[in-house]
Steps between C-alpha positions, in 0.01 A plus 500: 500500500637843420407853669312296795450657802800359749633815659671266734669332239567841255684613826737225639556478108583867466258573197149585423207290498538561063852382544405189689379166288419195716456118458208452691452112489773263382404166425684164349267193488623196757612317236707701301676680804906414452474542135638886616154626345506779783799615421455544151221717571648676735740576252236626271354751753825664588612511175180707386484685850888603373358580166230785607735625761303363755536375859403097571348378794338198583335355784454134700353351748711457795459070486626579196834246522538421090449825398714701751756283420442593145528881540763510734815334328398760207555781708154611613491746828263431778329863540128391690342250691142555521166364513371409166205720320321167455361199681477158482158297459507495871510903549895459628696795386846330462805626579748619209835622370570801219802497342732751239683349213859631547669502173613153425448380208574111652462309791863529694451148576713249259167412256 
């Protein structure tokens, strides 16, 4: 989403909220994850965040093991923890994390 409304975000990121594009929901089907699927889109996103001059932030839900060991090792900054604008079928606001791509263009992990 670009231009949402995340002051929060625009400000631990040091732009506007026009300046700000974020993956909202990230998903690789259970049988396909390890085929480095999230990466590649990752790699997609900050390439065309890069391209418009634009600021990429994503977030996750705190249980969140696979995919925060996805973003991390490719240089994403923990900027937020908060409580997620959603809820679950059960009316449970979960907890999650909001994260800044950093400038590297690969994971510094030997992939």
């Amino acid at each position: 989403m670009r231009g949402c409304r995340e002051p929060v975000a625009a400000a631990r990121a040091g732009v506007t909220g026009d300046e700000l594009l974020f993956v909202s929901r990230l998903f690789v089907a259970p049988d396909r994850r390890g085929a480095r699927l999230g990466e590649a889109l990752l790699t997609v996103a900050i390439a065309h965040a890069r391209e418009h001059g634009l600021q990429l932030m994503l977030d996750v839900v705190e249980d969140g093991g696979a995919a925060v060991a996805l973003y991390e090792p490719f240089g994403w900054r923990l900027v937020d923890r908060r409580l997620a604008d959603w809820t679950t079928p059960s009316g449970v606001r979960l907890p999650q994390r909001v994260y800044r791509e950093c400038g590297l263009s690969r994971p510094h992990r030997g992939w």
